[in-house]
C-alpha positions as CSV (number, residue, x, y, z in Angstrom):
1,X,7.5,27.9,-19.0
2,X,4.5,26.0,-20.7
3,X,2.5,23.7,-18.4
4,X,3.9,20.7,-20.8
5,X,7.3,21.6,-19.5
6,X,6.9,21.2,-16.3
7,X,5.3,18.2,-16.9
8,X,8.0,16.5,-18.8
9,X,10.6,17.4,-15.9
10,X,7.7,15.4,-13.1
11,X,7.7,12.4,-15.6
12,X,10.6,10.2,-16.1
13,X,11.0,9.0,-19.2
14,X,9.5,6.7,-21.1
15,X,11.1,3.1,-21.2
16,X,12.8,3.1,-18.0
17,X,10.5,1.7,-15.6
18,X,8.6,-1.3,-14.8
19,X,7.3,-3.1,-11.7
20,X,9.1,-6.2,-10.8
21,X,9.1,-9.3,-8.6
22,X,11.4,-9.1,-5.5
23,X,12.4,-12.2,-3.7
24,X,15.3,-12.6,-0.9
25,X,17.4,-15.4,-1.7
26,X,18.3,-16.0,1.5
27,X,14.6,-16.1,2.7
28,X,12.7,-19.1,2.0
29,X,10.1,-18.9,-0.3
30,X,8.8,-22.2,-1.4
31,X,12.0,-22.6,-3.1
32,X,11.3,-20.0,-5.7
33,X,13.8,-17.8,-4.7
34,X,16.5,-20.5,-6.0
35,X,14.9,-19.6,-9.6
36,X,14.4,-16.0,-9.3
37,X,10.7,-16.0,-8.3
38,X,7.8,-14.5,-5.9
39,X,4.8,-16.7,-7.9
40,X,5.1,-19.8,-9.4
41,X,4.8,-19.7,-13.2
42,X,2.1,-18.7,-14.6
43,X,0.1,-17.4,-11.4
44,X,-0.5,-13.8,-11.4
45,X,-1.3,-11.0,-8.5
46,X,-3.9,-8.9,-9.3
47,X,-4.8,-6.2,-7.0
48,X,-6.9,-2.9,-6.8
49,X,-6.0,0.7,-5.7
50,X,-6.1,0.4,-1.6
51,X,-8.9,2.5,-0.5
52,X,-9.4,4.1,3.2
53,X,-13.4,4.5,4.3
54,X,-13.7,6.5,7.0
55,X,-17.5,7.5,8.3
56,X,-19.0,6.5,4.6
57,X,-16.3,8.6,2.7
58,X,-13.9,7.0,0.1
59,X,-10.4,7.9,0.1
60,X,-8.2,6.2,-2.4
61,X,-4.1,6.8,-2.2
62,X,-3.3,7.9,-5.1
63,X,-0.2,10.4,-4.8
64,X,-2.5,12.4,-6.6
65,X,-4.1,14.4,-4.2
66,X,-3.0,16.9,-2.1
67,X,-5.4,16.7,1.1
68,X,-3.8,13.7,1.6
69,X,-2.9,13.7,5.1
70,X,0.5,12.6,3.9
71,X,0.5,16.0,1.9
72,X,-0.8,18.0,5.1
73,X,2.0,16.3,7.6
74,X,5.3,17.5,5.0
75,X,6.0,20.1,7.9
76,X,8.5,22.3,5.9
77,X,6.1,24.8,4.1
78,X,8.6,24.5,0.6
79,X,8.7,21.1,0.7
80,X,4.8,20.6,0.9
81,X,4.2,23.8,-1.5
82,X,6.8,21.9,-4.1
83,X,4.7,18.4,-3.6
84,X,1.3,20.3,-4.4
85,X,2.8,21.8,-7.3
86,X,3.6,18.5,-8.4
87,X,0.5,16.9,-7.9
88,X,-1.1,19.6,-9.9
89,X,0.9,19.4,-12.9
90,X,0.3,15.9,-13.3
91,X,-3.4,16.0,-12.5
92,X,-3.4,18.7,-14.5
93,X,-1.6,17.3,-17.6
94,X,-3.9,13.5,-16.9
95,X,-7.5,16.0,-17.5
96,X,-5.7,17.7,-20.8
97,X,-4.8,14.0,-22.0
98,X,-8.2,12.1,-20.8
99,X,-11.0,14.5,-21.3
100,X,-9.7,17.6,-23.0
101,X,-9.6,19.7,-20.0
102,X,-6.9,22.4,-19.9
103,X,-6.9,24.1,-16.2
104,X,-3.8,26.1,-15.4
105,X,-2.3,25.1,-12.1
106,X,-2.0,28.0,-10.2
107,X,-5.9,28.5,-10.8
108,X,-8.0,29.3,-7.6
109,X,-10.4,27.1,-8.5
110,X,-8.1,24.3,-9.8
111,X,-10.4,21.5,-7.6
112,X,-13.1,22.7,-8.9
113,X,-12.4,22.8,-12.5
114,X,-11.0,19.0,-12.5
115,X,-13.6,16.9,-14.4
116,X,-12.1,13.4,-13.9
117,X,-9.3,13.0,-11.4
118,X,-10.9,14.3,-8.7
119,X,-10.0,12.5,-5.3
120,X,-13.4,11.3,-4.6
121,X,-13.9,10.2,-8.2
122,X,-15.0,7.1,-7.5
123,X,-16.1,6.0,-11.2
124,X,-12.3,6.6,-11.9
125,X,-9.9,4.9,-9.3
126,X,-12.0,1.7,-8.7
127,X,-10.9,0.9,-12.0
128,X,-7.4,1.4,-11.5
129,X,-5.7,-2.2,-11.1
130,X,-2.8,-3.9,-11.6
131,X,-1.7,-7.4,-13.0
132,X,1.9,-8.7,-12.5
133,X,3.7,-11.8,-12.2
134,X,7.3,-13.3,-12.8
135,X,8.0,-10.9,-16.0
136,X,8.6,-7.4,-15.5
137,X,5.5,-5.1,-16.3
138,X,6.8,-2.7,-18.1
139,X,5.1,1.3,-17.1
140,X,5.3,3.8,-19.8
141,X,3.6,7.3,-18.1
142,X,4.5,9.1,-21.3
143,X,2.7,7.1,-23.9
144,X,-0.3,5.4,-21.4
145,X,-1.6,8.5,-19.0
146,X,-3.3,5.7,-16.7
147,X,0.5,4.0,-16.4
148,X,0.9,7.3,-15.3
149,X,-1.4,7.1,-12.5
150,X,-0.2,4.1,-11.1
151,X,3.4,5.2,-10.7
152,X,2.2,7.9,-8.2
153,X,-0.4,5.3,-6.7
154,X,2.8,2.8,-5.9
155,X,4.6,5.0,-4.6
156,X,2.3,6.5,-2.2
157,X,1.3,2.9,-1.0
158,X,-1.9,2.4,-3.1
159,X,-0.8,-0.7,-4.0
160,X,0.3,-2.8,-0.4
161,X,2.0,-5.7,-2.3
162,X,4.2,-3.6,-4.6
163,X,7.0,-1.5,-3.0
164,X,8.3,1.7,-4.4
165,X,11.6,0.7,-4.8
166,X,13.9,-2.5,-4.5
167,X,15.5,-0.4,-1.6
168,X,11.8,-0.2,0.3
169,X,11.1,-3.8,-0.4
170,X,13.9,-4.6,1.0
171,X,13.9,-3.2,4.3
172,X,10.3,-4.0,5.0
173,X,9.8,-6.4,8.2
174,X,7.6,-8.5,6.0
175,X,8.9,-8.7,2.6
176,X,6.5,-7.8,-0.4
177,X,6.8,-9.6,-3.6
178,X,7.5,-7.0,-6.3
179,X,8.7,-3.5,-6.5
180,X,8.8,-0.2,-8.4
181,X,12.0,-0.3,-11.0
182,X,12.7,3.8,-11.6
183,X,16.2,2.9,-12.6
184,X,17.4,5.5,-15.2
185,X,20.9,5.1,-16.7
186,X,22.7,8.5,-17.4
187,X,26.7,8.8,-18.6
188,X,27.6,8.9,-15.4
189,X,25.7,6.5,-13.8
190,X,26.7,3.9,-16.4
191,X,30.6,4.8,-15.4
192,X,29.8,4.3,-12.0
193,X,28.3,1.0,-12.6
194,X,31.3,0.0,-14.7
195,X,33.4,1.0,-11.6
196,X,31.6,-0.5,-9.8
197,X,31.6,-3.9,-11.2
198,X,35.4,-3.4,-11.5
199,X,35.9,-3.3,-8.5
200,X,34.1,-6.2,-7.7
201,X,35.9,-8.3,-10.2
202,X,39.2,-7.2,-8.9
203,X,38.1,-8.5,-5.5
204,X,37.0,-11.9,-7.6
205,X,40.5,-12.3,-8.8
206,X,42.0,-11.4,-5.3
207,X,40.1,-13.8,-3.5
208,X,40.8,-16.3,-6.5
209,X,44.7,-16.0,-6.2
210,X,44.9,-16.1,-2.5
211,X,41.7,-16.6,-0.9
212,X,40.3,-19.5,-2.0
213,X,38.3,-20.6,0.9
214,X,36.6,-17.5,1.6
215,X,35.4,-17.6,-2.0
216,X,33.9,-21.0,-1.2
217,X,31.8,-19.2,1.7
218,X,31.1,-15.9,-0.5
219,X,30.0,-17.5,-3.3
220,X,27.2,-19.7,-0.5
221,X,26.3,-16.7,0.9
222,X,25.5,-14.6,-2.6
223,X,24.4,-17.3,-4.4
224,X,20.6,-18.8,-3.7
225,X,21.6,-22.4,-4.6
226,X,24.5,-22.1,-2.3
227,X,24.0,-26.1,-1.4
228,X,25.7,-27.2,-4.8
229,X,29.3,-25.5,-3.6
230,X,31.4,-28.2,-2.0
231,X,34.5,-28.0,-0.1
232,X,35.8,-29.7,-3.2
233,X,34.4,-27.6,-6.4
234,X,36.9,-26.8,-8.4
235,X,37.8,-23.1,-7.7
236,X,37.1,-22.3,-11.6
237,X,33.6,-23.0,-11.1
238,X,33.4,-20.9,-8.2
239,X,35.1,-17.8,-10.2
240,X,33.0,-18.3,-13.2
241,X,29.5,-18.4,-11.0
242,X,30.7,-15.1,-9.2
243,X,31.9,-13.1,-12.4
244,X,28.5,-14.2,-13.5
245,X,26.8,-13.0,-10.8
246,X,28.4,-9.8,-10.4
247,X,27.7,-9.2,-14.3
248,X,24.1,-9.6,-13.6
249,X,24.0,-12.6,-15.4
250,X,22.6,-14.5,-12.2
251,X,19.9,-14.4,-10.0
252,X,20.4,-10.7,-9.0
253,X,19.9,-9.5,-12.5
254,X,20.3,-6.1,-11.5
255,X,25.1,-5.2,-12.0
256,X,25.0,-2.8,-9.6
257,X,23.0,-4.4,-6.9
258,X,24.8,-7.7,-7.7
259,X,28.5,-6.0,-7.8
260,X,27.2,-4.1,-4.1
261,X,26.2,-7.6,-2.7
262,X,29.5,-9.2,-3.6
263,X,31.5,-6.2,-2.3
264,X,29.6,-6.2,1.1
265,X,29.7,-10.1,1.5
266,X,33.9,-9.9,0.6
267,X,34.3,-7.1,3.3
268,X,32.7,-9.7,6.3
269,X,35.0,-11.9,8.0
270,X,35.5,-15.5,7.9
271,X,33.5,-16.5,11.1
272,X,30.5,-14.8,9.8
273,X,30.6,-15.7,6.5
274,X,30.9,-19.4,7.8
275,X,28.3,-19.4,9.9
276,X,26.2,-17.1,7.7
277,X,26.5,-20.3,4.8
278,X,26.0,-22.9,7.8
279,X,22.7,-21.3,8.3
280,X,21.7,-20.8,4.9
281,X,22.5,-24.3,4.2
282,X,21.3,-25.5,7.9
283,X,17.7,-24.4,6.2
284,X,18.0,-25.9,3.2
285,X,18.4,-29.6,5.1
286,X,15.9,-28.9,7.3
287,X,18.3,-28.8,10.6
288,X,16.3,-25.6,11.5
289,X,12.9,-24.4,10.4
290,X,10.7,-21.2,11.1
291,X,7.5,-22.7,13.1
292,X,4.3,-21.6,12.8
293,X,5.0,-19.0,15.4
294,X,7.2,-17.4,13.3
295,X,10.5,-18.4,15.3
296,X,13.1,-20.3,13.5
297,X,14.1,-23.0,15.6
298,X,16.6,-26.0,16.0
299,X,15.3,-28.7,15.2
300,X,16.5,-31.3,17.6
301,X,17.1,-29.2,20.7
302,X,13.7,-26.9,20.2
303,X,16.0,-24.3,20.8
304,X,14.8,-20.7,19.3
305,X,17.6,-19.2,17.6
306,X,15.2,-15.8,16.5
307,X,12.8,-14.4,13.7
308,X,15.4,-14.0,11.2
309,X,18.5,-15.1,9.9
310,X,20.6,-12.1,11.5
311,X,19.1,-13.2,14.9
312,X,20.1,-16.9,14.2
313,X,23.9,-15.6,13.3
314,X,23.8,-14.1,16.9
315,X,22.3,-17.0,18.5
316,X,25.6,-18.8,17.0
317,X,27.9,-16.3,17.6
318,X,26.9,-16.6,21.6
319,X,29.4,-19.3,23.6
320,X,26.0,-20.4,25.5
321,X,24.6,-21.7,22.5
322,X,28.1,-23.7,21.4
323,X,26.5,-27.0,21.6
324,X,24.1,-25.8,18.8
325,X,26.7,-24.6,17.2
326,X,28.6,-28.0,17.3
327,X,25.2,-30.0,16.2
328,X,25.1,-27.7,13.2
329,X,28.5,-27.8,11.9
330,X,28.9,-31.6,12.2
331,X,26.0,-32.0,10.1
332,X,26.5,-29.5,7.5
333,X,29.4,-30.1,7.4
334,X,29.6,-33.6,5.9
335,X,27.7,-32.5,3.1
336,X,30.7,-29.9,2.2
337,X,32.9,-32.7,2.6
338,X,31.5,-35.3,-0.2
């Protein structure tokens, strides 16, 4: 098997990945997430690769080097021999494509022989940067060998605000404002997303024939301008926002994700979905804020309900804290009624 081979089985194909910006629309965010946004338009994030200095000595994180410690902690001996393999045969095709430098991988000397992507080339990686914004940046590591780079630089955390995947950015404690699209549509995959969405839009229509108030409190919980459903929108508009959004036609651009939210938010009964809008909306009228401690609080009591909205939904789920609960729903509550 040809080094270029192996290559093109490490390197996803072209076209099929970008970074983009990542935004909770159930955090707050200076009211950009209502429109889909981590920046406001036309401000742009421009960092450099994240470098470590440790007694004078660089060390960039790059993905690209295996005396990473990283590399040196993969405890199963396969698994870490695999992962140097890899990082080889991309270092190794990046000298070919830069500076005309063929080195085979399995060569003794292989650290030696590498002219430009060495790990303490420091000519080479302080120019690595990256400039992204509202619109997707599109990556293509097959055409541009430095887009190349930076795909194994995000991914192994060279570049703190950008996440490797919408999954990561996600589940961080403090949310990062764009992330690492790798999504690659095969046959199959593209089925699953049509079942997927399906399903979803079977759920729609079940909750539209004989569930029409829990659609009122799915559609605040999924949607980031949940404060313009009333008690009295006609249920129309409600089914015609949700088929929308499980499309991908809303703020969650992404069908699957969108179709998986829905589904998960349908499964959760009607006390939390109730009090899961009550807090959404509770923030948006500034009944409860997050202080500068970090603690969202209730406003008129000075009651801390928690860091986040989960610990809020507990707070209100607790009997001692009914007369929050009370305060909350009386006010909220008259703005569903008009």
């Amino acid at each position: 098997m040809s080094e270029l081979t192996i290559v093109e089985s490490v390197v996803p194909k072209s076209g099929t990945i970008s970074i983009k910006p990542y935004f909770d629309p159930e955090k707050s965010n200076m009211g950009l997430e209502k429109y889909g946004m981590s920046l406001y338009e036309g401000v742009f994030h421009e960092e450099d690769l994240a470098c470590i200095e440790n007694n004078g000595i660089k060390r960039y994180i790059t993905g690209l080097n295996e005396f990473a410690p990283d590399v040196k902690m993969i405890k199963d001996e396969d698994t870490r021999n695999a992962k140097i393999k890899e990082i080889r045969t991309v270092v190794a095709q990046l000298e070919k494509d830069l500076v005309a430098n063929v080195i085979k991988t399995d060569d003794p000397e292989f650290w030696n022989k590498v002219k430009l992507c060495r790990p303490d080339n420091d000519e080479l990686w302080k120019k690595i940067k990256l400039r992204v914004g509202n619109s997707p940046v599109f990556l293509d590591p097959v055409a541009d060998p430095y887009d190349l780079i930076k795909i194994y630089a995000i991914e192994a955390g060279g570049f703190p605000m950008i996440a490797k995947s919408w999954e990561d950015a996600k589940n961080r404690a403090i949310p990062l404002k764009f992330y690492l699209d790798k999504y690659v549509e095969t046959v199959s995959t593209k089925n699953e997303i049509k079942k997927l969405k399906n399903k979803a839009l079977s759920e729609l229509q079940n909750l539209y024939e004989k569930n029409t108030n829990k659609l009122l409190y799915v559609a605040k919980v999924v949607d980031a301008n949940s404060t313009q459903y009333k008690k009295n929108t006609p249920i129309d508009i409600l089914y015609s926002n949700m088929d929308s959004y499980i499309t991908g036609e809303g703020i969650e651009r992404s069908a699957v994700r969108a179709a998986t939210d829905f589904l998960e938010k349908c499964k959760l009964d009607m006390e939390t979905l109730k009090l899961r809008a009550l807090i959404k909306d509770s923030t948006f009228y500034k009944f409860i804020a997050t202080k500068a401690d970090g603690f969202i609080y209730h406003l008129d009591s000075s009651n801390m309900m928690g860091r986040t909205p989960a610990d809020c939904l507990e707070f209100l789920k607790n009997p001692l804290n009914d007369q929050v609960l009370v305060d909350l729903t009386k006010k909220v509550e008259k703005y569903w009624n008009q």
